[in-house]
N, C-alpha and C positions, 0 to 999 in steps of 0.2 A: 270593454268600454263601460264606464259608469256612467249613469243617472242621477244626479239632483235635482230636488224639484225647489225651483224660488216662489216663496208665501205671496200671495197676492192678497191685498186685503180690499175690503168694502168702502175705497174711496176713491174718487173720479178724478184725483190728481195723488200720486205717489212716488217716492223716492227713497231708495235702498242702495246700502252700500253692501259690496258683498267680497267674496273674494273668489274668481271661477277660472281655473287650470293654473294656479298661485299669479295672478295676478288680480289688482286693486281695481272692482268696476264697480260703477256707481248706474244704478239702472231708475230711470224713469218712464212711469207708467203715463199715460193723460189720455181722458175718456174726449173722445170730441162729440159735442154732442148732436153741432150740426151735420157732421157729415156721418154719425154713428158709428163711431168705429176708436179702435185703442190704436195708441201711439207709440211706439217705443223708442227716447235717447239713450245715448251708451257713452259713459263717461269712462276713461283707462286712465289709470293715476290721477285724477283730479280734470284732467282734459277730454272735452266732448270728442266724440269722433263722430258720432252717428247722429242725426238727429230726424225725430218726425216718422220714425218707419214705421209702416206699416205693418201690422201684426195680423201673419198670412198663416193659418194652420197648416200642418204638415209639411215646412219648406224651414229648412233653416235660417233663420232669421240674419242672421252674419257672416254669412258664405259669400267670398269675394271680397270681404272688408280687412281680409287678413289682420284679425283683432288680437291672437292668438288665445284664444279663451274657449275653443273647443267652439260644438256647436250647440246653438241656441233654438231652440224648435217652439213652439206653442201646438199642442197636444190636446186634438178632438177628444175627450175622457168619456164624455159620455156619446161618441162612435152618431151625432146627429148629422154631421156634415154642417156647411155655411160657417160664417164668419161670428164673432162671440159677440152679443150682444152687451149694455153695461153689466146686467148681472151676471152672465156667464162665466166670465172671469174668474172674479171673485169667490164664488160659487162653490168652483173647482172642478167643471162641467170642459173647461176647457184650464190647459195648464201651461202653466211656465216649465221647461226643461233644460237644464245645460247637462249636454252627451260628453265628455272627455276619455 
């Protein structure tokens, strides 16, 4: 099984095209501020599939969605437990992962 890690950058709404297990995903990020917490949609060729989910560490983020893009995880890095706060993220304190 491989590891890529997808860049998160230092801004509270984001958007990335990528390409994960060959196929075309388009991933956005969005910080909410009231409820504190990251967001993640999941676009597959051009088409949303996913929207609004909730970014759980240590749970595969797209299990059950049969996306086929392998799996999607967000990865405790720095091993503190709880949920990432806005800078954590970014940081790299907590990560984006796709396993395939």
């Amino acid at each position: 099984m491989a590891a890529y890690e997808i860049p998160i950058i230092n801004a509270p709404f984001q958007r990335l095209q990528t390409v994960l297990n060959q196929r075309s995903v388009g991933l956005v990020l969005a910080w909410n501020t009231w409820l504190g917490r990251w967001a993640l949609s999941i676009e597959i060729d051009d088409v949303e599939v996913v929207s609004g989910l909730r970014m759980v560490p240590g749970t595969d983020l797209v299990r059950g969605f049969g996306l086929g893009i392998g799996q999607l995880m967000l990865v405790d890095w720095a091993g503190r437990g709880g949920d990432p706060g806005y800078a954590e993220l970014p940081s790299g304190e907590f990560r984006l992962v796709n396993l395939v």
